[in-house]
C-alpha positions in Angstrom: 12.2 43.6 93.8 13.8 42.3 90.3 15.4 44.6 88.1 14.2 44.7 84.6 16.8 42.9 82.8 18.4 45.6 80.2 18.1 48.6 82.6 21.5 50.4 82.1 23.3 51.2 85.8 25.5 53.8 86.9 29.4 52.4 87.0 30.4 54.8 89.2 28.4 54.5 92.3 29.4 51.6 93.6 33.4 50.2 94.5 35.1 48.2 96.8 38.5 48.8 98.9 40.8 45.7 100.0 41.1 44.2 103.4 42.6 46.3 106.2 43.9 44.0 108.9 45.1 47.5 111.1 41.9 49.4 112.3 43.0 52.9 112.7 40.4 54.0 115.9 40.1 57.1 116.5 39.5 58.8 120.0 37.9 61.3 121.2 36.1 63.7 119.0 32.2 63.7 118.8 30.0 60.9 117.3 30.2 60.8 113.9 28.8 57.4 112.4 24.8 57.4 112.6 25.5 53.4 112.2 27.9 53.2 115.1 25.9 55.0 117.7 22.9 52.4 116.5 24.7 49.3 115.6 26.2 49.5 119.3 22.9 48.8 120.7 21.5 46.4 117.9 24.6 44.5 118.7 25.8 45.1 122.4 29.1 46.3 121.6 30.0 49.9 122.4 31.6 50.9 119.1 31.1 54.5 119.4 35.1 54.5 120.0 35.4 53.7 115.9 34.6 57.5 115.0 37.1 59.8 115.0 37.0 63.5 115.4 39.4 64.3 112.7 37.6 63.7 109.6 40.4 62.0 107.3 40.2 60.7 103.8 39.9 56.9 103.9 43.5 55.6 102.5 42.8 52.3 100.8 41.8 52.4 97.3 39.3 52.0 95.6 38.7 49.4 92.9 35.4 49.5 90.1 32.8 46.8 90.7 33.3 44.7 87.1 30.6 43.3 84.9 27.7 45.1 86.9 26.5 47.0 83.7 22.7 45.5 83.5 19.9 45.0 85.7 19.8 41.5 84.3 23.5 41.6 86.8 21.8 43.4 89.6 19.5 40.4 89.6 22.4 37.8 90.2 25.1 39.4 92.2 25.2 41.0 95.4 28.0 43.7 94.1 26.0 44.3 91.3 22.6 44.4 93.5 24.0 47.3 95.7 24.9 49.2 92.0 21.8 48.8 91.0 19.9 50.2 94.0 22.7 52.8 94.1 21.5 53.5 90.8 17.6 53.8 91.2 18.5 55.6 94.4 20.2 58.5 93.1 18.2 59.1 90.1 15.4 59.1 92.4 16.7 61.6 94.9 17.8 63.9 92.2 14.7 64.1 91.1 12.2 64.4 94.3 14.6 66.8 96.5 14.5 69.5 94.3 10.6 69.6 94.5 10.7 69.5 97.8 13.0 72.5 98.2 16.5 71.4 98.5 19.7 70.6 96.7 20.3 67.6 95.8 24.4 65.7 95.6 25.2 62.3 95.4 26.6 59.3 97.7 28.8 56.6 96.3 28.9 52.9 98.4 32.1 51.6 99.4 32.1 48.0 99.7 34.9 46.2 102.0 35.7 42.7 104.0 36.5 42.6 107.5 37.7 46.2 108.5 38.1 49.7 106.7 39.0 53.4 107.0 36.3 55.9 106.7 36.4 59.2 107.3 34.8 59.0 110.5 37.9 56.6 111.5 38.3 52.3 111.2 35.5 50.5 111.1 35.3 46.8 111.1 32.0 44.7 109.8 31.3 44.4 113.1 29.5 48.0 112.6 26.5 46.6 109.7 26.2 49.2 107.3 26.8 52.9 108.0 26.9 56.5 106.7 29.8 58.5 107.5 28.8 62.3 107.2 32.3 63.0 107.3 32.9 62.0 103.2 29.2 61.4 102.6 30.0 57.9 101.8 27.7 54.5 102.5 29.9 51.3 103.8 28.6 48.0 103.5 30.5 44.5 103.9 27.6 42.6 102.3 28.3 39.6 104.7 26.0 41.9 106.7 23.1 40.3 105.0 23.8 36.8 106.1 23.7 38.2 110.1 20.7 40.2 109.6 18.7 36.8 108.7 20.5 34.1 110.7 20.9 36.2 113.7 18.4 38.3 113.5 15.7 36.3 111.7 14.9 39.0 108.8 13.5 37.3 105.8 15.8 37.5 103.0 15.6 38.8 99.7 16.8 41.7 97.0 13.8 43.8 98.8 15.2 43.3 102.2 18.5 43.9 101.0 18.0 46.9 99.3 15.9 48.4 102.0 19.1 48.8 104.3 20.7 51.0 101.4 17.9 53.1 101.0 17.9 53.6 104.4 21.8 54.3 104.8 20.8 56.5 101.8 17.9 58.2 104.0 21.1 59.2 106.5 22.5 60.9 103.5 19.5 63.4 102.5 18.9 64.0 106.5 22.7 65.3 106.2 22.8 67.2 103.2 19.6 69.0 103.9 20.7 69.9 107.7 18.3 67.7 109.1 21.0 66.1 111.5 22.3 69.5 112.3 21.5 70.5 116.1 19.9 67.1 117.1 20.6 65.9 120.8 22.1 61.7 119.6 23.0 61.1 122.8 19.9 61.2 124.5 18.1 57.6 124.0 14.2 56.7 124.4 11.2 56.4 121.8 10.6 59.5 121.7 14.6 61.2 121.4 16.0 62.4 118.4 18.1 59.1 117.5 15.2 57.2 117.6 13.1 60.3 115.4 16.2 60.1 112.7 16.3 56.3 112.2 12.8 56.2 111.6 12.7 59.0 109.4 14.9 57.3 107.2 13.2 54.1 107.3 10.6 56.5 106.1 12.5 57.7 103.3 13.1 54.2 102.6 9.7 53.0 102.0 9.4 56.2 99.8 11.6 54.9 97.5 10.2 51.9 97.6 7.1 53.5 96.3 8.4 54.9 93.6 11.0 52.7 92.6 9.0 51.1 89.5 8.6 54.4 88.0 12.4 55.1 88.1 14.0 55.3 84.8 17.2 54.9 82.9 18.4 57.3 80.4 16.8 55.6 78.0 13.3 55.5 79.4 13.7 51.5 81.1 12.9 51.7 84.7 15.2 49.8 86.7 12.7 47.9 88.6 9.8 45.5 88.5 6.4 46.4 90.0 7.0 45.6 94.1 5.2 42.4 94.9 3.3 42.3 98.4 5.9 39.3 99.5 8.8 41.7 98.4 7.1 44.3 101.1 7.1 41.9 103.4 10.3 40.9 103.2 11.2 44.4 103.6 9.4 44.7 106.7 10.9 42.0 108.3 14.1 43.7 107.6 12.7 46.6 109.3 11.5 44.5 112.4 14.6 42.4 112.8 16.5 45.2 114.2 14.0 46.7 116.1 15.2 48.0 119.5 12.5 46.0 121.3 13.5 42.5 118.7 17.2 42.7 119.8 16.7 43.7 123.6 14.1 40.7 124.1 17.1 38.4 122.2 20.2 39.6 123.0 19.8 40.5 127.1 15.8 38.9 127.8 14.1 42.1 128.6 13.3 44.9 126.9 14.2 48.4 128.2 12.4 51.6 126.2 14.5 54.0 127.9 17.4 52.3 126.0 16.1 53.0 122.7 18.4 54.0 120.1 16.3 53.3 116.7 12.8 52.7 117.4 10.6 49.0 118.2 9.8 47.2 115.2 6.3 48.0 114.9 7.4 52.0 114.8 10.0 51.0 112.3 7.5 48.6 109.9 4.8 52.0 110.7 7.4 54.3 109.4 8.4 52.6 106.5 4.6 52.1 105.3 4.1 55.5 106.0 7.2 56.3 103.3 5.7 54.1 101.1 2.5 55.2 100.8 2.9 58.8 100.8 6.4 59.9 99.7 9.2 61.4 101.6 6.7 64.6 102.4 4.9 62.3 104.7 8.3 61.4 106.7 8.9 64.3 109.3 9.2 62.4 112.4 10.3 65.2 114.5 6.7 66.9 114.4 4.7 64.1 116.3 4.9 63.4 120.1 5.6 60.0 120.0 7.2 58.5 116.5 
């Protein structure tokens, strides 16, 4: 999607913290990091071992994004791409929770390079992008963006880009509303609850996406440009890339269901058209038998 040029953005949702060369890992304590317990098995790594159980503040600073102001930036800047979804994301969310019942409170992103502190523990890029229940706070390194298409073959573009925050977003309103609370995330399979909560939120993804050209400023300028069916496509192939079944059949030559930790590509490409189409009320993976 393109942002309409003179659409005003938030300059507070988006900042990013220095390098941290000295990963601080936690141990023990209980998963944490939706991300980790995915992006273990997208990638192969067991990272699990990167949330810690005590919760802490992140110590490095933060510094402002500069010169992101317009959607006219959005349109040529990553920094400024992630504020502007930021942007269109929370004043979207504000506005639909409440009618569907619940309370609405923000996320920020925290950009970084190479490694960071969270308040589930280090993290390193090595993870992709994450939510950390623990501060409620969405981690990106944007180099992220180059691996998802030159190793996982996702087309690029703002779209495809944006999807993954929406989706990190999506892990924010599943915590805030208690959706996450009592779920089983260690179980695996396409049917367990990880599976059911990453494609819930690629649900509340392509909700977004649906309504993301009638999302205003203050001043009555929507952020975005009608979607374009290559845009959606895009955003699909995001989706696919790092389906369970696309990374299994690439990274170890066989695929494995029991395994699953996020759902095959066509359930996450399903879910996200399903989002689309008929808003987040349409999203409640947890009441069909197979997602």
């Amino acid at each position: 999607m393109t942002f309409n040029d003179n659409a005003k953005l938030d300059q507070n949702k988006v900042s990013r913290r220095g390098r941290n060369t000295g990963i601080a890992v936690g141990g023990g304590g209980g998963l944490l990091v939706i991300g980790l317990f995915i992006v273990s098995q997208l990638l192969g790594v067991d990272l699990t071992g990167l949330a810690g159980g005590g919760g802490t503040s992140p110590d490095q600073p933060a510094e402002p994004i500069a010169n992101c102001d317009t959607g006219g930036q959005a349109n040529d800047s990553i920094d400024c791409l992630m504020r502007g979804a930021a942007t269109s994301l929370d004043t979207y969310w504000a506005s639909e929770l409440p009618t569907l019942g619940e309370t609405y409170r923000t996320t920020d992103i925290a950009l970084f390079t190479g490694s960071t502190d969270t308040g589930c523990g280090g993290a390193t890029s090595d993870v992709g992008p994450f939510y950390c229940p623990a501060d409620e706070l969405i981690y990106i390194d944007t180099a992220f963006y180059d691996e998802l298409t030159s190793r996982f073959g996702a087309s690029d573009g703002p779209l495809a880009e944006m999807y993954v925050v929406a989706h990190e977003w999506g892990h924010h309103i599943q915590n805030i509303t208690g959706i996450m609370n009592g779920l089983d995330l260690q179980a695996t399979g396409p049917a367990s609850d990880s599976v059911r909560l990453e494609l819930q939120a690629d649900c509340f993804a392509g909700a977004w996406v649906g309504a993301a050209p009638t999302i205003k400023d203050e001043s009555g300028v929507a952020f975005l440009e009608p979607v374009t069916q290559e845009q959606i496509q895009n955003a699909l192939s995001a989706a696919a890339a790092v389906g369970d079944d696309r990374i299994q059949s690439s990274t170890q030559g066989q695929v494995t269901p029991e395994t699953w930790t996020h759902g095959s590509s066509e359930s996450r490409q399903k879910w996200f058209q399903i989002g689309y189409k008929g808003g987040p009320d349409a999203c409640n993976t947890f009441q069909v038998a197979t997602p």
